[in-house]
C-alpha positions in Angstrom: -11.6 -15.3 1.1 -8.0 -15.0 -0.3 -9.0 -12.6 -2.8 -10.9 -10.2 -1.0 -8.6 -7.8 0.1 -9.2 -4.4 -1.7 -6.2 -2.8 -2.7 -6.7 1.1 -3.1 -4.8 2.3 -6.6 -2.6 4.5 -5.9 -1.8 4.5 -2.1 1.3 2.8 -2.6 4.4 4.8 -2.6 7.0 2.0 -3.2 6.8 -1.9 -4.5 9.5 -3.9 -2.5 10.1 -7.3 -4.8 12.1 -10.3 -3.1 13.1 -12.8 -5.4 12.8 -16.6 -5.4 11.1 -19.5 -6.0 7.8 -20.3 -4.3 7.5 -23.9 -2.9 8.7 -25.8 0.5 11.4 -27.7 -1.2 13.3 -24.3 -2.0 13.2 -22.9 1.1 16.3 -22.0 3.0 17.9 -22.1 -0.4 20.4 -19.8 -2.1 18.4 -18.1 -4.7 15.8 -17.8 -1.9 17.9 -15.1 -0.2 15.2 -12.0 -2.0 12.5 -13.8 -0.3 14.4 -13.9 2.9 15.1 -10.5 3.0 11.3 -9.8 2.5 10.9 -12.0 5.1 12.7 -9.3 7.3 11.6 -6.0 5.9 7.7 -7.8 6.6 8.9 -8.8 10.5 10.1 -5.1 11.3 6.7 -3.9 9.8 5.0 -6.8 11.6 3.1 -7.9 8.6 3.1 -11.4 7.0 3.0 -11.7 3.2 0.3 -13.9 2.4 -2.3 -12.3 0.4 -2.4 -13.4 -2.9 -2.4 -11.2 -5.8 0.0 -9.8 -8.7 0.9 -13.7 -9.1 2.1 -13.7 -6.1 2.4 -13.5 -2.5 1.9 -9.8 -0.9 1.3 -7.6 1.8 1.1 -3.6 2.5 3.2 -2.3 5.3 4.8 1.0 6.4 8.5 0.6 5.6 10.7 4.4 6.6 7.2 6.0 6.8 6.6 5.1 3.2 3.6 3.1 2.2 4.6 -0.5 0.1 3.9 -3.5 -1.1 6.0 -5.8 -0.1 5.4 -8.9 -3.4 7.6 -12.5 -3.6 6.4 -13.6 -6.9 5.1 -17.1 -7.6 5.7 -17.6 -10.6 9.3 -19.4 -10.8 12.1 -17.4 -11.0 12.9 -17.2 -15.0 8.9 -15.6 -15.0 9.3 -12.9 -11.8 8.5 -9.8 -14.3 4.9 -11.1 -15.2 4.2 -10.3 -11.3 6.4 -7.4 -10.7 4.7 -5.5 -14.2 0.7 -6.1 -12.9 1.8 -4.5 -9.5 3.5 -2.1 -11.0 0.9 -1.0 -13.4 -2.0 -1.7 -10.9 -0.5 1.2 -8.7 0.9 3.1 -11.8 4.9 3.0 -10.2 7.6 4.0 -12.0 10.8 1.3 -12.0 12.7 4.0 -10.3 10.4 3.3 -6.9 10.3 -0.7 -7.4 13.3 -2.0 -5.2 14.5 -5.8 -6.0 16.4 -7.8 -3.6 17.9 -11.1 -4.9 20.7 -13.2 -4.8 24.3 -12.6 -6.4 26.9 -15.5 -6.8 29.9 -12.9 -7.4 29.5 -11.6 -3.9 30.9 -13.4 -0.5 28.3 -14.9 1.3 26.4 -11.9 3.6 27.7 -8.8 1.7 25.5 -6.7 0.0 25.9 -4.5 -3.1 23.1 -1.6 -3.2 23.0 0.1 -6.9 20.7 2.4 -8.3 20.1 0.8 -11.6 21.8 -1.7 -13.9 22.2 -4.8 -16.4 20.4 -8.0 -15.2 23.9 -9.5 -14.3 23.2 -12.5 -15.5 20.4 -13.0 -12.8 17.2 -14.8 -14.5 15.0 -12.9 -12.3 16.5 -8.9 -12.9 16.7 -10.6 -17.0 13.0 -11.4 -17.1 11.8 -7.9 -15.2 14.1 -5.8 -17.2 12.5 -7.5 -20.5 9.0 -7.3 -19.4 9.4 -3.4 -18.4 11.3 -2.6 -20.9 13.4 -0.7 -18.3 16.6 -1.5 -16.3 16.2 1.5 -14.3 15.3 -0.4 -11.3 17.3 0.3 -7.6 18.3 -3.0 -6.3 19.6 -4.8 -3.0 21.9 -7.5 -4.5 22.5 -10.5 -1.3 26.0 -12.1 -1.6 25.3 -16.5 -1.7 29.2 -16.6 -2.1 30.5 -18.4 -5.3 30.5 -22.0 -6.3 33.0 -23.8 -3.8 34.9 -25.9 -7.1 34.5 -24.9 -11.1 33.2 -28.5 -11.4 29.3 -27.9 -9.4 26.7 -27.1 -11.3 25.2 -23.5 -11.0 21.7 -24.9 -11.0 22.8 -27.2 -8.1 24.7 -24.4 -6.2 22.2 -21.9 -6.3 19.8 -24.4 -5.0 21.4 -25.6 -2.7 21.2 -24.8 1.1 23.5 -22.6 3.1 25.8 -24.1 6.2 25.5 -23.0 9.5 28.1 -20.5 9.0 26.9 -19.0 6.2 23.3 -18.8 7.6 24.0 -16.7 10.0 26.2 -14.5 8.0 22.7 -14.5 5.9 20.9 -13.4 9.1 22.7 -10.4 9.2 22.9 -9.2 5.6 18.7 -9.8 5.2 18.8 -7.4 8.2 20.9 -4.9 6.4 19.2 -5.2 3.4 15.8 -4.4 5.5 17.8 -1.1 7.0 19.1 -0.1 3.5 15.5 -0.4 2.2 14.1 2.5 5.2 16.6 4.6 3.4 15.9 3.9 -0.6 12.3 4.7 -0.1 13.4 8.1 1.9 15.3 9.3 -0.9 18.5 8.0 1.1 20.2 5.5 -1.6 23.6 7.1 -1.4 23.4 6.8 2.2 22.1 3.0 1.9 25.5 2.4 -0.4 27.8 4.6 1.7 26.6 2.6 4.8 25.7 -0.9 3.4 28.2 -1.4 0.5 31.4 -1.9 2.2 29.9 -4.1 5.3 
């Protein structure tokens, strides 16, 4: 059954959070890019997110020698704090060990921005986590999508909207940096992860 796995308070170290928005028709898309980089944090591990619990989709895994929960909440982007609050308070884990990784429209397409904690920057996701915690103390892997190509698209449409072939592959490579930067945060290493990963 899909509810049967036990989860043992406690033995978590670290909750890893990709952002996005569950469903087949927003797959591949730009505001997909925190599920994406799950996607490749839970490859390295060799895990596959698909237990479902927290209102969402999750898996344990060994990530840097750390034990985590890797979680893509289901609940719609605007929502992603209802799920990221009963994980954390299931395993009792401070904000300062929950990592989110989501998208960022001020970025060029493939570069990541690694900070230690922060505003929501406008992102519906961070703005709905923050409010739910009550806390903005949250380290996060922000994913460059690149910015809207004319002043005249619609955010809504740009952010759901699919990346070229180009800027695919430029994806493929910052989801794998995101997934080296995160075996540093949960070792302590975020300085390191910013030195390394901030400038790429």
């Amino acid at each position: 059954m899909l509810f049967s796995d036990k989860f043992s308070a406690g033995s978590v170290e670290w909750l890893l959070v990709g952002l996005g928005n569950p469903g087949t028709q927003y797959d591949g898309t730009r505001h997909n890019t925190g599920f994406m980089a799950l996607d490749c944090i839970a490859q390295k591990a060799g895990v596959k997110i698909d237990r479902l619990k927290f209102k969402g989709q999750c898996a344990t895994a060994q990530v840097g020698g750390k034990k985590v929960l890797l979680l893509k909440p289901a609940t719609f982007m605007n929502l992603s704090g209802q799920s990221v609050t009963e994980a954390m308070q299931f395993y009792k884990i401070p904000p300062q060990r929950v990592i989110v990784f989501f998208d960022d429209i001020s970025l060029p397409c493939g570069r990541l921005r690694i900070r230690r904690k922060g505003s929501d920057g406008g992102h519906n996701g961070m703005k709905n986590i923050i409010y739910l915690t009550g806390s903005d103390q949250f380290p996060r892997v922000k994913i460059g999508i690149g910015a809207k190509p004319t002043p005249e698209w619609d955010l809504a449409d740009w952010v759901l909207s699919r990346f070229s072939e180009a800027d695919a592959a430029l994806m493929r490579e910052s989801t794998e940096h995101a997934a080296e930067a995160a075996e540093l945060m949960v070792n302590d290493q975020t300085d390191q992860a910013m030195n390394q990963y901030n400038t790429k």
